[in-house]
FITIDO-658276 format. One line per field, with one value per residue (C-alpha): residue in three letters; residue number from 0; x, y, z. Coordinates in steps of 0.5 Angstrom, whole numbers, plus 2048, in hexadecimal, padded with zeros to 3 digits. Layout:
FITIDO-658276
r: [ALA/...] .
k: [NUM/...] .
px: [X/...] .
py: [Y/...] .
pz: [Z/...] .
end
This chain:
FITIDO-658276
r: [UNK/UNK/UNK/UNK/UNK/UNK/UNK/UNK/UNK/UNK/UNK/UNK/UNK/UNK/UNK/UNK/UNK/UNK/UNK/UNK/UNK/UNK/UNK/UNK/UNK/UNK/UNK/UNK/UNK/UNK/UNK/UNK/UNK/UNK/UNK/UNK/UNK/UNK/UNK/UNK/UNK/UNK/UNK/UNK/UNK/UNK/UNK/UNK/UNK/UNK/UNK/UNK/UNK/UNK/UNK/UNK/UNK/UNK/UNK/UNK/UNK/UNK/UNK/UNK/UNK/UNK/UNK/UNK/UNK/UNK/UNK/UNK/UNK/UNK/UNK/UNK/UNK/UNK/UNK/UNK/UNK/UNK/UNK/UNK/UNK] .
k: [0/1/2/3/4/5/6/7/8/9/10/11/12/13/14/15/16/17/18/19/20/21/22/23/24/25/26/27/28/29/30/31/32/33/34/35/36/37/38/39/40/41/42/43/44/45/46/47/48/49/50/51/52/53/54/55/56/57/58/59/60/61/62/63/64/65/66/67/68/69/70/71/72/73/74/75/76/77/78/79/80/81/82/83/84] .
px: [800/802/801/802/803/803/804/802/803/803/808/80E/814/81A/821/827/826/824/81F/81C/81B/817/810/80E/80F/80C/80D/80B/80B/80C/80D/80B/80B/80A/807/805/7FD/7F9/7F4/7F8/7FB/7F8/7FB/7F7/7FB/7F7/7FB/802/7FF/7FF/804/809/806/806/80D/80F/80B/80E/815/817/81E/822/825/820/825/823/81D/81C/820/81C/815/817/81A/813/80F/813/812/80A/80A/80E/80C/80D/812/813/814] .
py: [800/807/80D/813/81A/820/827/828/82F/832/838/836/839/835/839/83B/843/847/849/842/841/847/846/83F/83D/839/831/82D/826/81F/819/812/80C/805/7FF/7F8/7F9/7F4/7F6/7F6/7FA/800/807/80D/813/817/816/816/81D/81F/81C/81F/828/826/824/82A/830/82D/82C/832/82E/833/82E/82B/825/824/825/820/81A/81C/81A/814/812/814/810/809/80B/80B/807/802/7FF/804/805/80D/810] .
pz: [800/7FE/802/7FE/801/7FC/7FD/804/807/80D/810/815/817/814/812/816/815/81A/815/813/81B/81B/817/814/80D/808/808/803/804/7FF/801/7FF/805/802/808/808/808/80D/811/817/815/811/811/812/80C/812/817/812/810/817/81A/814/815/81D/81D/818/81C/822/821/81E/81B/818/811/80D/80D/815/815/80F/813/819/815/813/81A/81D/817/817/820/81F/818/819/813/80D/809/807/801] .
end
């Protein structure tokens, strides 16, 4: 099963400069996340979606690179199952 997550966008603060840490920016998110469906184990993209803004609003990680490893941490810790694209 494929889940597909194309241009969500919210606004947070990323980047190192003073100026970047002042006042959100936009983010746009695309990823794709592949699983073995069963019906144990459905995974609900809401909860992806979710996990992905919070995690980025909260944060505030001053390169995209961190923040990136990070979201992939937390993916593989509450959906042990995914594989992220």
């Amino acid at each position: 099963m494929t889940i597909t997550i194309s241009a969500l966008t919210f606004d947070a603060i990323i980047g190192l400069l003073e100026v970047e840490r002042i006042a959100a920016q936009q983010v746009i998110v695309d990823c794709r996340i592949e699983y073995d469906y069963h019906a144990q184990n459905f995974i609900d993209y809401v909860e992806i979606i979710t996990l992905i803004e919070t995690t980025l609003k909260t944060q505030q990680f001053e390169l995209l690179e961190e923040a990136l490893r990070y979201l992939e941490t937390v993916l593989h810790k509450t959906f042990p199952n995914i594989t992220v694209h």
